[in-house]
C-alpha positions in Angstrom: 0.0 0.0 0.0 0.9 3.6 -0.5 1.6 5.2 2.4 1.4 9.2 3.5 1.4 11.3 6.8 -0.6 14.4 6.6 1.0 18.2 6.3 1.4 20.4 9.3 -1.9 22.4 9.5 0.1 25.6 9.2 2.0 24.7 5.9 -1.8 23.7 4.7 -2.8 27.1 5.8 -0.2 28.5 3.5 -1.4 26.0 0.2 -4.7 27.1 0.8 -4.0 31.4 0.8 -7.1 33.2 0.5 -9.2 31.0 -1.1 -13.0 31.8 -0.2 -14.2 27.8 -1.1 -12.3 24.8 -0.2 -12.5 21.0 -1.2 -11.0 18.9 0.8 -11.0 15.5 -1.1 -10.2 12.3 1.0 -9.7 8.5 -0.9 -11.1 5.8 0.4 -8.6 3.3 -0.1 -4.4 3.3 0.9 -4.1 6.3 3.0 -7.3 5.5 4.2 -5.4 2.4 5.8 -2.9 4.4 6.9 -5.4 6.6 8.5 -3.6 9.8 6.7 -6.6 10.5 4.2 -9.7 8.7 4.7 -13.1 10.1 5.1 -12.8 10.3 8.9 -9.5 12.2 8.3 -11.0 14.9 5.6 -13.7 15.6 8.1 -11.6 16.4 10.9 -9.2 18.8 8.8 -12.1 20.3 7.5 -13.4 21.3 10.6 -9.9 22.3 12.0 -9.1 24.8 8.7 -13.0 26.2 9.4 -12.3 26.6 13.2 -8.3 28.1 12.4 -9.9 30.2 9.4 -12.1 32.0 11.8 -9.7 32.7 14.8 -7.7 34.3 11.8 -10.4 36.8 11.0 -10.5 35.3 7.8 -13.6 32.8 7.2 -13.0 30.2 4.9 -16.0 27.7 3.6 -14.4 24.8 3.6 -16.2 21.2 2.7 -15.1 17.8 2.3 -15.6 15.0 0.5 -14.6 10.9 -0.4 -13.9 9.4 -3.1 -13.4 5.4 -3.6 -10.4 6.5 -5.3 -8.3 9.7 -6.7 -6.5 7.7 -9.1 -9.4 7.0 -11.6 -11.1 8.7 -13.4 -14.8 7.6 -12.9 -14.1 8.0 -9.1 -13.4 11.2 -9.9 -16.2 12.2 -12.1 -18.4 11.9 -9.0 -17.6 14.6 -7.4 -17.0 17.0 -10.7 -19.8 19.5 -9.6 -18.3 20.1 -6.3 -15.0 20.8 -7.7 -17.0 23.3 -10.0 -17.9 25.2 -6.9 -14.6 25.4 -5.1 -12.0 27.8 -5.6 -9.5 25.1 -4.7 -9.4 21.9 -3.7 -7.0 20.3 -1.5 -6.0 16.2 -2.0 -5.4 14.1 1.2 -4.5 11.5 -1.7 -1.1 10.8 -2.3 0.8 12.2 -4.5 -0.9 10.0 -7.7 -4.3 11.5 -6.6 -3.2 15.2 -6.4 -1.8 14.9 -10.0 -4.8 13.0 -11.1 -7.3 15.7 -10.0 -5.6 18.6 -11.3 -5.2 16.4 -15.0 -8.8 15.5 -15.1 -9.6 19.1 -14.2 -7.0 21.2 -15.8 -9.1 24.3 -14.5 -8.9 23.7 -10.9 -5.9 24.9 -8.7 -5.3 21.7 -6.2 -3.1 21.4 -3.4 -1.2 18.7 -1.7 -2.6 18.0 2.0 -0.3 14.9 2.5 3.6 14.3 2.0 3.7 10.6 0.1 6.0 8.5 1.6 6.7 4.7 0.5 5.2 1.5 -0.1 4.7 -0.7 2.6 2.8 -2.4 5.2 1.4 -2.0 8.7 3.7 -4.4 10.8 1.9 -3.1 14.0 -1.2 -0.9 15.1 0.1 2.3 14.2 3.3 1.3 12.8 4.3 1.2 8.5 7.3 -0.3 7.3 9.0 0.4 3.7 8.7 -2.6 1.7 8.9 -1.7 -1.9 10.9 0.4 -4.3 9.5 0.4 -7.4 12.5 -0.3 -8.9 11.2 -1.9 -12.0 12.9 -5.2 -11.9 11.4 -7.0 -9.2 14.3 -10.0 -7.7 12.4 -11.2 -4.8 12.7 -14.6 -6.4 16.3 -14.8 -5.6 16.1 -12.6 -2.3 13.3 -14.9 -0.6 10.9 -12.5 -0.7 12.6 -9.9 1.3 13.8 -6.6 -1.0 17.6 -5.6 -0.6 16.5 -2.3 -2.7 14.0 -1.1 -0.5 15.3 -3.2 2.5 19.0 -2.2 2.5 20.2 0.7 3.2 22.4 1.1 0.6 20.5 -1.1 -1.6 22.9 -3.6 -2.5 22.7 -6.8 -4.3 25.3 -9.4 -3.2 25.3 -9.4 0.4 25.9 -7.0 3.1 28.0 -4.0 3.7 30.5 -4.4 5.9 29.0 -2.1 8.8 26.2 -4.2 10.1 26.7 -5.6 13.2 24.6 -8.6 15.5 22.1 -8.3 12.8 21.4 -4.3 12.3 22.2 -2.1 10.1 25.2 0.8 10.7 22.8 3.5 10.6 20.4 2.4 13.2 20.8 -0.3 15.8 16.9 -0.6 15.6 17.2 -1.3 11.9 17.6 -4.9 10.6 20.1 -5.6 8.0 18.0 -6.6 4.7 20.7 -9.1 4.0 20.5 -10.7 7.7 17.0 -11.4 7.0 17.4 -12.6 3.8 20.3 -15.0 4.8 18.3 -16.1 7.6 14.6 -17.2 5.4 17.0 -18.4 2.2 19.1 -20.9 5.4 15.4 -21.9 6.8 14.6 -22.7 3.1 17.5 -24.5 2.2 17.9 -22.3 -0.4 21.3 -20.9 1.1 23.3 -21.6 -1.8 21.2 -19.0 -4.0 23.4 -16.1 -2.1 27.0 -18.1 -4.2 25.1 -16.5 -7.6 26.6 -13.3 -8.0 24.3 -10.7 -9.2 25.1 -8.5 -12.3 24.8 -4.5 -11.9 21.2 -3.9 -11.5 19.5 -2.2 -14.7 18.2 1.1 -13.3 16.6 2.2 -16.7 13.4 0.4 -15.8 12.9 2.4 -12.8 12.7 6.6 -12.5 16.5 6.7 -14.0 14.8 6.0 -17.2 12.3 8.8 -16.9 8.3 8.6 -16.2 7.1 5.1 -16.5 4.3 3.9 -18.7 2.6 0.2 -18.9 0.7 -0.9 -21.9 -1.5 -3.7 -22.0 -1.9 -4.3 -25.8 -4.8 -7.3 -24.8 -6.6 -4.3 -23.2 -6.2 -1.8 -25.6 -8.0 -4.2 -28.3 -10.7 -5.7 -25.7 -11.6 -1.5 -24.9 -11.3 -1.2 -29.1 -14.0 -3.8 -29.3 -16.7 -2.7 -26.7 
């Protein structure tokens, strides 16, 4: 899942200006899970930004709304007349759903209420762990499912660094070392002797070193073509 942690009120305070009429538009699906930008979470910044609006002598009408999801754009098309009516709208979406909104409605000014941060899970009530890069090239076949590029530090790809130490990485003794853990499920697999394959330099142009990212599904493309 995505994950995101919501802006300081103040810095929202500054996105938003002087706008008379503001949207705030939650999704109903990862940073709803993270409890960064769900419903519950739009309703309670929209009442905060009314309350600090008016203790600033300057009364803003601020509404709030929830979307399934920012990222598409029949979600979106739900809530097109309320985006209409406001002079700007402000996405508790992550990043995707900010840039999606202000695409599908090239004549409305939107603002960021969240700051994206990785993709993950919860390991504990309250607690997200980084999980996933992106990278492109997944090799969690050879890794046993554990990600040195997300997972390391330093994301290498044939073993540990030399800093680690009792099983933690140098830059935090509360860190794991990605390559611990992934010695330790390959040995309890007896797959131990996948870590003798040396790995070759990892091809970055599949991830963002090869510039913005696109997926096409030919299969889909012809099935749309045919409806």
């Amino acid at each position: 899942m995505i994950t995101g942690e919501q802006k300081p009120l103040e810095e929202i305070q500054a996105l938003l200006g002087d706008a008379e009429k503001v949207l705030v538009v939650g999704c109903g699906t990862c940073v709803t899970v993270c409890f960064a930008g769900g419903s519950r979470e739009a309703q309670i910044l929209s009442a905060s930004l009314r309350m600090a609006s008016k203790l600033n002598d300057h009364p803003q009408d601020v509404t709030d709304v929830t979307v399934q999801r920012q990222c598409e754009w029949e979600y979106l098309d739900e809530i097109e007349k309320e985006i209409a009516e406001a002079d700007i709208v402000l996405s508790l979406g992550c990043g995707i759903g900010v840039q999606a909104i202000a695409e599908h409605f090239p004549d409305t000014w939107v603002v960021p209420g969240l700051n994206t941060t990785f993709m993950g899970i919860p390991q504990e009530q309250g607690v997200w762990e980084e999980r996933c890069a992106a990278c492109g090239d997944c090799i969690l076949g050879l890794t046993g499912g554990i990600c040195p590029i997300a997972r390391c530090s330093k994301s290498l790809l044939n073993g540990p660094c030399g800093g680690s130490e009792d099983g933690h990485c140098e830059i935090d003794p509360e860190v794991p070392c990605a390559w611990q853990l992934i010695y330790d499920r390959l040995t309890s697999m007896g797959k131990e002797d996948t870590l003798l394959e040396l790995q070759p330099p990892k091809n970055w142009q599949v991830s963002r070193d090869g510039g913005p990212r696109k997926i096409i599904r030919e299969d889909l493309r012809l099935i749309s073509d045919e409806a």
